[in-house]
Structure formats: structure tokens, C-alpha cells
N, C-alpha and C positions, 0 to 999 in steps of 0.2 A: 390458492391453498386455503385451507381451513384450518385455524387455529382452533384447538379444543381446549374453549375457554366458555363461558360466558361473563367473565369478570370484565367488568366497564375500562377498568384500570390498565387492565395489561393490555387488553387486548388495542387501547388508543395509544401504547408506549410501544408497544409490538408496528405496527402500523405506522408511527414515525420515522420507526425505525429500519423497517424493511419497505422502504419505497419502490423497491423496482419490482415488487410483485403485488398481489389483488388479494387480500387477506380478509374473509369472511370468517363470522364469528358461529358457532356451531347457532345459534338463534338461527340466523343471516339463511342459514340450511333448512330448515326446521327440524333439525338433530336433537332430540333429546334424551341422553344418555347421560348419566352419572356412573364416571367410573368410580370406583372407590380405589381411592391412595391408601393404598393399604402395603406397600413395598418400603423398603428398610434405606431406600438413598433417593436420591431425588432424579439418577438416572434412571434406577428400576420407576420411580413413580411415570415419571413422562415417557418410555418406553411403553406402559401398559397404556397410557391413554392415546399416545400415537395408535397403537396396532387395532383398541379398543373401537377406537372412533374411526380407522380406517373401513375396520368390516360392517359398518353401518355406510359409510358413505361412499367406501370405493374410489374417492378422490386423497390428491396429494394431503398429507395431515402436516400439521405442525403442531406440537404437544412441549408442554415446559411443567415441570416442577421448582421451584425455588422454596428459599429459608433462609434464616436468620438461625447462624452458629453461633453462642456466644462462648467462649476460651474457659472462664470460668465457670460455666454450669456443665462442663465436658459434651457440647455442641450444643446443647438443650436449645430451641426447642428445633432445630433442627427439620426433617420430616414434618412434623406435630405442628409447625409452625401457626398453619392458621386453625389448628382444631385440636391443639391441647388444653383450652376451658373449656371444650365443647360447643357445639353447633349454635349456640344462642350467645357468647359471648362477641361482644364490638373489637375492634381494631383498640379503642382507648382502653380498656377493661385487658385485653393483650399486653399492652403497652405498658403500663404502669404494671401490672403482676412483674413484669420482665425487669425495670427500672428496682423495684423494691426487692426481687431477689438478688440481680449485678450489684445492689448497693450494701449487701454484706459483704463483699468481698474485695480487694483492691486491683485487681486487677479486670479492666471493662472492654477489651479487645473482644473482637466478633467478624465477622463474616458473614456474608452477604452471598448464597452460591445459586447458582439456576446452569437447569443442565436442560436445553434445548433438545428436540429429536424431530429429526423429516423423515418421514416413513409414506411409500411410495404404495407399499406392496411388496415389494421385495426388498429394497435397499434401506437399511439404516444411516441414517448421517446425524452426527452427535458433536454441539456447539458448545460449550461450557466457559464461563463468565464466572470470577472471586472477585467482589472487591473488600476491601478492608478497613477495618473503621471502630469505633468505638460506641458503647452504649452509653448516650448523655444521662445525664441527673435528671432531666424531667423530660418532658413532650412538649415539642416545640418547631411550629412550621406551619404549615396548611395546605401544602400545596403537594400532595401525594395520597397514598393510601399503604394501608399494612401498618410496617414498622417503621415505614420513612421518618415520621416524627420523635424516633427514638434512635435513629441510625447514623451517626456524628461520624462525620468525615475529618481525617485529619487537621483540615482546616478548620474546625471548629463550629463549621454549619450541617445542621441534620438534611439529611435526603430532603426534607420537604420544606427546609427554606431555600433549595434550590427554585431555579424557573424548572420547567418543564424540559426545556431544549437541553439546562444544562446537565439536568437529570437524568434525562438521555446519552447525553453523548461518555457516561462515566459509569451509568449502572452496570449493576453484573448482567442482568438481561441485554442492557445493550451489548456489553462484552463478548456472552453466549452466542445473541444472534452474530454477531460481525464475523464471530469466530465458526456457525453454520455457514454464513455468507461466501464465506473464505471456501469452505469445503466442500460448497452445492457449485460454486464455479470453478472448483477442480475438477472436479467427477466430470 
């Protein structure tokens, strides 16, 4: 299957995590296609790039949109997530904008969603992963990418002072996929 990504990130947490199949990276293809996220939820986003990237390659697609909801700025940023400072802004420069606006208000509850999509050519199959968490006071971790470092688990540890494995077996991606998992071996 082809995952329609080129992010170094997902695509080695994707790969962990779907071991029973052969996961190449639109690179891996020599695909290159930018779709534009330009759809209002994270289903329609990976919907468009499943179908987007299928009529280039004809092979099985796998396509994800995920975000960072947070309660207080009424889902903000949502969608937007990684391109609401625009295309030249970092992960840290995301991060702390996000930290300084959750820290006017007292409530720091957020969500974490990714909605999966396999798309064959004809069939849709749609995985969808929430986990829930809170936005810390500062950035803290190292060991992820995005808003892992800002993304506090009940327990008090951010996404990326998890290990890798554990950050696996708990993320909304891994949720997502387990829950495609579940529905590509029903069908």
C-alpha cells in the first residue's frame, strides 16, 4: 500500500504500526503530487488525498489527515493545524503560539483526531483514532514531532516524552489505524 505522505514522521509511526502490510512512501513511488488540504474536517481532507493519489498510482492508497483540537479556542487549530502560521513556520514556533493563546484561559483540554482512509478504487474504508489530553505550559520532550511536545497526557507526560513504542500503542494514529485494521479484515 502507499501511504500519501512524505512526512518522515508519520510515515515510521504508520509502519510500526501496520506491520502485516508493505507501506511505501509516495517518495518510495516516485509520486509527486501535492494535494491541497483544502476540505473543512480531517475525513474530507484524507478522503481527497486517498482518491487524489490513487488516480496517479492505481495502487491500494492509504491517506490520514490528523490535528490538534483544543476545547478552549473552539477546536482551533484543528484542520489548520500544521499551516495556520503558514508554510515557513516550525513545529516550535506552532507550539508555543498554541501554549501562549491556551494560557489565557483556564480551561487546557484538547484532542488529538486522525481519521484514516483505504481507498482501492472503488471501496472506501475509514479508521478514526481521539485521544485526549491536555495542553502543557511549556514544550517539553524530544522524542516526536508536530505538537507532541505540547500534547500532555493525563498522566502528566507530553507525547514526546513518551519512547516511541509507547507512543504508539496510545496515539490517535495508532487508534485510527487499529480501528482500519479491524475494518480491512472484515470486509
Amino acid at each position: 500500500m502507499i501511504l500519501a505522505t512524505n512526512n518522515k514522521g508519520k510515515l515510521e509511526e504508520i509502519r510500526k504500526i501496520l506491520t502485516d502490510y508493505e507501506i511505501y512512501s509516495l517518495k518510495d513511488k516516485n509520486i509527486n503530487v501535492d494535494v491541497e488540504e483544502d476540505r473543512d474536517s480531517f475525513l474530507g481532507n484524507a478522503m481527497k488525498k486517498a482518491k487524489e493519489i490513487y488516480e496517479v498510482s492505481h495502487e491500494e492508497i492509504i491517506a490520514d489527515d490528523s490535528g490538534l483540537c483544543i476545547n478552549s479556542l473552539n477546536g482551533f487549530p484543528g484542520v489548520m493545524t500544521h499551516r495556520f502560521l503558514g508554510d515557513d513556520a516550525t513545529d516550535r514556533m506552532r507550539n508555543e503560539y498554541l501554549i501562549n493563546e491556551v494560557n489565557k484561559h483556564e480551561d487546557r483540554s484538547a484532542q488529538v483526531i486522525c481519521c484514516l482512509v483505504y481507498y482501492d478504487g472503488e471501496q472506501e474504508v475509514v479508521g478514526q483514532g481521539i485521544l485526549n489530553g491536555f495542553i502543557s505550559k511549556e514544550c517539553r520532550g524530544s522524542n516526536g514531532f508536530g505538537f507532541d511536545e505540547i500534547f500532555e497526557l493525563p498522566s502528566g507526560l507530553t507525547l514526546a516524552e513518551l519512547s516511541s513504542d509507547e507512543k504508539n500503542n496510545i496515539s490517535a494514529r495508532s487508534l485510527a489505524i487499529n480501528d482500519l485494521k479491524k475494518k480491512l479484515k472484515s470486509r
